[in-house]
C-alpha distance (Angstrom), angle and dihedral (degrees) to the residues before:
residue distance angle dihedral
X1 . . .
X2 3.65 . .
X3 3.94 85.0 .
X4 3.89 89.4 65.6
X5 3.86 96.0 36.0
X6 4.11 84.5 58.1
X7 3.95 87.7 48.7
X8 3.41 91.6 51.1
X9 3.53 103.4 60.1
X10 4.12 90.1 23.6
X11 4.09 74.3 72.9
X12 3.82 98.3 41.5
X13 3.83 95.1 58.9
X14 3.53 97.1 36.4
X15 4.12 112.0 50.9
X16 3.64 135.1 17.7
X17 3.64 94.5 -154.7
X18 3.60 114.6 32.2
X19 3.97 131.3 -179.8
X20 3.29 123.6 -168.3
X21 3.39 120.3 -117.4
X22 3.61 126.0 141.1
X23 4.32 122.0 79.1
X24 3.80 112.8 -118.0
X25 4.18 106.6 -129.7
X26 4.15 90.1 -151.3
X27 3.65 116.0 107.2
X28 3.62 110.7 -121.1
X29 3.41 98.1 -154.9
X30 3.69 93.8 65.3
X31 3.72 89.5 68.7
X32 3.51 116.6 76.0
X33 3.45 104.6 -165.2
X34 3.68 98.5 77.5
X35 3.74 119.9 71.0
X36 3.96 108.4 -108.5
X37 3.23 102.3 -162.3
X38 3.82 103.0 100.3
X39 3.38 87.0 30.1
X40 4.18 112.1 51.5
X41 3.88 108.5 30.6
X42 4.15 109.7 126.2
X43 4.27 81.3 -126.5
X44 3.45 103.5 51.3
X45 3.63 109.1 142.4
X46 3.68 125.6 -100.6
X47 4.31 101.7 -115.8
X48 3.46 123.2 -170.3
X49 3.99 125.8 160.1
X50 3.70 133.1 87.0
X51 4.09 123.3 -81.8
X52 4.13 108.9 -160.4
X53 4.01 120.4 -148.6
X54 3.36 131.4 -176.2
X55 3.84 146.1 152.0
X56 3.84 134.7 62.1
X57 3.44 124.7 55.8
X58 3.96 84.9 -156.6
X59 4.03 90.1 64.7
X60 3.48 96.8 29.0
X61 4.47 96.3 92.6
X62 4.52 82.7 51.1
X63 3.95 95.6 45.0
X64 4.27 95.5 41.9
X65 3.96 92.8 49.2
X66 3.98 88.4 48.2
X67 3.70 86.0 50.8
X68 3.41 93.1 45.6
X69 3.59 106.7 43.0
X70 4.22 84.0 47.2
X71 3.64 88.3 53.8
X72 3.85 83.5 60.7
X73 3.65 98.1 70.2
X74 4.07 92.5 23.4
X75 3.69 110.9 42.2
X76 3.54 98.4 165.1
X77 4.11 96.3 69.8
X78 3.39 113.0 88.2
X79 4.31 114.6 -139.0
X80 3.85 108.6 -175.0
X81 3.90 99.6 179.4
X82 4.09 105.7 -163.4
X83 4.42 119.2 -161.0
X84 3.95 89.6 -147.1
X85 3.78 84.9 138.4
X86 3.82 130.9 -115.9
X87 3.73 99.4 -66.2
X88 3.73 89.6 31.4
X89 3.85 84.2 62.2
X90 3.58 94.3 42.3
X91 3.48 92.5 69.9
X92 3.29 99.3 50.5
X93 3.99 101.0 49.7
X94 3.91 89.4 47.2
X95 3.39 94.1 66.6
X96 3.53 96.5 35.7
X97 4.13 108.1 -108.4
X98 4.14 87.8 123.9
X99 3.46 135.4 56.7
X100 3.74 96.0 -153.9
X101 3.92 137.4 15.0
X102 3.08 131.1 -141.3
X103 4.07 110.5 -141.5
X104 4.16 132.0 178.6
X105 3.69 85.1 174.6
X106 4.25 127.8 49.9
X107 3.92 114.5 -99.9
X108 4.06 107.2 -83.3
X109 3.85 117.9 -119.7
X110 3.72 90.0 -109.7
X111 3.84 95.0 51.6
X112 3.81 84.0 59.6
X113 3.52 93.5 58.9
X114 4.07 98.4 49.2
X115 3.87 86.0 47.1
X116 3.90 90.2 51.0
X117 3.77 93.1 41.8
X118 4.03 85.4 50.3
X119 4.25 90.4 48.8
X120 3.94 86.8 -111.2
X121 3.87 117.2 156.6
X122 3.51 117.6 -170.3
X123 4.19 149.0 174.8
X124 3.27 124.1 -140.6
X125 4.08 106.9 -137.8
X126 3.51 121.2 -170.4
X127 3.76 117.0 -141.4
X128 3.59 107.2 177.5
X129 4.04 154.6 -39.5
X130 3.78 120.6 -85.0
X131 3.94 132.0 -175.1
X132 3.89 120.3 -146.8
X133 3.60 104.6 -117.4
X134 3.77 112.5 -143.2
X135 3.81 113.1 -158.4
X136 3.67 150.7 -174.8
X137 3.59 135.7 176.2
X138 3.68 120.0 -52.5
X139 3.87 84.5 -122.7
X140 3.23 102.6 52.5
X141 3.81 109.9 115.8
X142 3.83 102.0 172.5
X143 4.07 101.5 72.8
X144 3.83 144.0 37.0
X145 3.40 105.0 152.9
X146 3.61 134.5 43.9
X147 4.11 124.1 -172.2
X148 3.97 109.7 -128.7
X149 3.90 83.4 -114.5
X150 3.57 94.6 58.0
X151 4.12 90.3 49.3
X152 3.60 86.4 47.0
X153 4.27 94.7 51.9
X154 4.53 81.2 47.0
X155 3.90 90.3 40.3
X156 3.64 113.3 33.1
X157 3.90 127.9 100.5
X158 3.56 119.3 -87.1
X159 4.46 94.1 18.4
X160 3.52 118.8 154.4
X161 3.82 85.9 -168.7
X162 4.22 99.9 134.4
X163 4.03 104.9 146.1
X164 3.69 133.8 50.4
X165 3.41 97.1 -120.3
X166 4.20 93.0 59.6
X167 3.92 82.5 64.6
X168 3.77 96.6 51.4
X169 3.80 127.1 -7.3
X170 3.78 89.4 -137.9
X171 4.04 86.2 68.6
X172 3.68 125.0 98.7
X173 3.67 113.4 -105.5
X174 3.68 93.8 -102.6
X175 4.41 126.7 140.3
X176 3.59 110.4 -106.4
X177 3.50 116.2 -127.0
X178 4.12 121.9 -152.3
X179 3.71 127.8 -149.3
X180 3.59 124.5 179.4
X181 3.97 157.6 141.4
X182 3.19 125.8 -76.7
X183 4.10 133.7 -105.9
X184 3.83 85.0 -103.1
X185 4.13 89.3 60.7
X186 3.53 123.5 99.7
X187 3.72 85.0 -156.4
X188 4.10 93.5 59.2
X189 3.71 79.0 51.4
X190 3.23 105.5 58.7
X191 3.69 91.7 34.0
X192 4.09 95.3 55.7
X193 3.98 82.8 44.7
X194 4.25 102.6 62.2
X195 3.87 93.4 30.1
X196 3.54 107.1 40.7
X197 3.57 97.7 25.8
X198 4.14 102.3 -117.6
X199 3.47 130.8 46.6
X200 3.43 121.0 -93.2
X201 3.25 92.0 17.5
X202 4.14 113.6 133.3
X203 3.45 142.2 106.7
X204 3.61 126.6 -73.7
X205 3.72 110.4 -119.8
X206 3.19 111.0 63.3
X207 4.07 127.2 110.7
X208 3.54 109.2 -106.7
X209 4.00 132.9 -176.6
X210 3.73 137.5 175.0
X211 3.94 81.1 -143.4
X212 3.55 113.1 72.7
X213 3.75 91.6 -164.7
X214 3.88 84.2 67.0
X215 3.94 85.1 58.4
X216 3.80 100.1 43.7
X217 4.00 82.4 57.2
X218 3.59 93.8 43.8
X219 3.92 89.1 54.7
X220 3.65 108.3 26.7
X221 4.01 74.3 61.1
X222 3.61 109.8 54.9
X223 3.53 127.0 55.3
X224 3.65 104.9 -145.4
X225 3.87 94.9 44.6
X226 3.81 135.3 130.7
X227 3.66 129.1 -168.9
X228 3.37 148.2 157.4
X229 3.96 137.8 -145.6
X230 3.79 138.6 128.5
X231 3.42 131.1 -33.2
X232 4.07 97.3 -116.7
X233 3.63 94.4 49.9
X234 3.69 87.7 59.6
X235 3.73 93.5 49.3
X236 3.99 90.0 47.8
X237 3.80 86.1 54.7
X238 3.62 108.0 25.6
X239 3.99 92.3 127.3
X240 3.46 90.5 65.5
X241 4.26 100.5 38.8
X242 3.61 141.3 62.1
X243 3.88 111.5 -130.8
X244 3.88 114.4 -154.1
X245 3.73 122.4 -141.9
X246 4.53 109.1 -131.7
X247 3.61 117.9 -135.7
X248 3.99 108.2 -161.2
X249 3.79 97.9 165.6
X250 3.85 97.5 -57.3
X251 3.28 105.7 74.3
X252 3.54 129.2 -84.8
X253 3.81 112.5 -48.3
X254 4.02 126.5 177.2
X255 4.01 130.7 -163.8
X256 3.03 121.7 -81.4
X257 4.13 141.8 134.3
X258 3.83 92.1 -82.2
X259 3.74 103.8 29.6
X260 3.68 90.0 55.6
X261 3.95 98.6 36.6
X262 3.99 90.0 53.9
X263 3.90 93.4 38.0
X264 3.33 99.0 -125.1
X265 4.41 92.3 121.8
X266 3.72 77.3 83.8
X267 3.10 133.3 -145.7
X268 4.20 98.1 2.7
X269 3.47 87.4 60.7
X270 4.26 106.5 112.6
X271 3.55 141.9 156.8
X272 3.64 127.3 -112.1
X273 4.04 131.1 -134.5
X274 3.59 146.4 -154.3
X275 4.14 115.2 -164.0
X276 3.67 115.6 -148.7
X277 4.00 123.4 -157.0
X278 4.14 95.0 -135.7
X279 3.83 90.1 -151.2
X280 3.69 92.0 61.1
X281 3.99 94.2 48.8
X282 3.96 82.7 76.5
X283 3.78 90.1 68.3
X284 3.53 110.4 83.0
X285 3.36 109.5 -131.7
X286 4.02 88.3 53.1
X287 3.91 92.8 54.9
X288 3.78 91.2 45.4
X289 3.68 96.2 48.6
X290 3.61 86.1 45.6
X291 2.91 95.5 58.9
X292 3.54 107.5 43.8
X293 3.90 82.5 56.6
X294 3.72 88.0 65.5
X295 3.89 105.1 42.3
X296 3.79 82.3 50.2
X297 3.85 102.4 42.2
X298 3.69 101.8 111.7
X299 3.32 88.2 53.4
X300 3.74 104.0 48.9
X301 3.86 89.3 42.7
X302 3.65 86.3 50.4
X303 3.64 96.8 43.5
X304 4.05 92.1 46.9
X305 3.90 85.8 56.9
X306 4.15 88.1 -101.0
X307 3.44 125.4 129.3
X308 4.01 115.0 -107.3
X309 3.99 130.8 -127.6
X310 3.39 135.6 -110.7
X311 4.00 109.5 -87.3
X312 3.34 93.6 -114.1
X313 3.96 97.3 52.5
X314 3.83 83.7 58.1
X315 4.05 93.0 42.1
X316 4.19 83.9 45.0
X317 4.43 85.6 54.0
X318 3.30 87.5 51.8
X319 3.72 101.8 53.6
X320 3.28 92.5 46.6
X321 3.61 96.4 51.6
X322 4.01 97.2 48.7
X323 4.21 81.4 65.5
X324 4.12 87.7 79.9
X325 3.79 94.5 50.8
């Protein structure tokens, strides 16, 4: 597994839009963590055709090692995964350019109604859980735990908030910094939403990316920085990051496998989502694909540094999703 965990994020740092085109020589079956049984049967179909993905930047390490690790076993599908952001994707699936989105955030009422006015049908899959990472520095030696109050006085529209020491007097007197996503991110939605009360809502100067590689370089390189992005692009670069514990009025409480499984990292704790266009399910390298994506999704999630489902969320995905065949 370590192979595919070093392709994963070989493929995150390197490419914003990636497609998939080179055949894997390694025999799946010899590794026993994946589920074989789309992949090994003597009468698997012969799939060909092109599946398009785009969307979060959050999902994007799960949905490009399921594309990848399919590819293995069925080299002539094409799986260009795009990092276009949540709302970026949005737009694109709702008028039918994708065949699945990538989501950190639930489809928006008004997103419905394009996709409806365009004759899209969808279901809403969910993949795995995620923690919002916040992070400094990995020199910073003053702080490792911020209240939600204190994120929302650094974060919240209209904050004059610019040193350290304006946050807590106990701080050095040292010029904050901010990194974040972009409007287009489900995770800068979701983020603006439980700290500042509505999404969206934020101050303006800030440095934001779709790309949260641009923010890990942004913050690994500046000292008096702050930031915020998911939890598996924290783990991916935690030698070069400081990750701050929250404290919502239970304590402080970092991310991690547990804390964000049980819901007690509160309240950066979040699902994330896949989108499926129903019409292209009938096609059968989409159901297949799909499908592999589910039997496997505890170990993609895992794999991307996300934390996996219950079995039975991924068994429930897949019932649904066998309704469109």
């Amino acid at each position: 597994m370590k192979k595919y965990k070093k392709l994963i994020i070989l493929i995150i740092f390197s490419v914003f839009v990636l497609t998939i085109a080179c055949e894997s020589d390694e025999d799946l079956s010899s590794n026993s963590s994946f589920n074989s049984n789309t992949m090994s049967s003597s009468n698997k179909p012969e799939l060909s055709g092109t599946i398009e993905i785009d969307g979060s930047s959050t999902v994007f390490p799960i949905s490009v090692a399921a594309a990848e690790i399919f590819r293995e076993e069925y080299s002539k599908v094409q799986i260009p995964v795009g990092i276009s952001g949540t709302g970026g994707g949005m737009k694109r699936f709702v008028i039918g350019e994708t065949t699945i989105t990538n989501a950190s955030r639930p489809i928006r009422d008004k997103e419905v109604e394009i996709a409806k006015e365009n004759g899209i049908e969808f279901t809403e899959l969910t993949v795995a859980f995620d923690g919002l990472s916040v992070i400094v520095n990995k020199n910073n030696d003053w702080v490792d735990c911020l209240t939600t109050d204190e994120l929302n006085l650094i974060w919240d529209q209209g904050s004059t908030v610019n040193n350290w020491n304006q946050v807590r007097p106990s701080f050095p007197d040292k010029e904050i910094s901010l990194y974040g996503p972009g409007t287009d991110s489900g995770t800068f939605d979701y983020f603006t939403e439980v700290i500042n009360g509505k999404e969206g809502k934020t101050r303006a100067d800030f440095t934001p990316s779709e790309d949260d590689n641009v923010l890990v370089i942004g913050v690994s390189g500046d000292l008096g920085s702050l930031g915020y992005f998911g939890y598996a692009y924290y783990v991916q670069n935690k030698d070069k990051l400081g990750l701050l514990r929250i404290d919502s009025g239970s304590g402080c409480i970092g991310p991690s496998d547990e804390t964000i499984n049980n819901s007690s990292y509160s309240p950066l704790s979040r699902p994330l989502f896949i989108y499926v266009n129903n019409a292209e399910v009938k096609k059968d390298e989409v159901y297949e694909f799909i499908k592999f994506y589910l039997e496997n999704g505890a170990m993609l999630a895992s794999e991307g540094g996300y934390v996996a489902l219950p079995p039975s969320m991924y068994s429930d995905g897949l019932e649904e999703i066998s309704k469109y065949r």
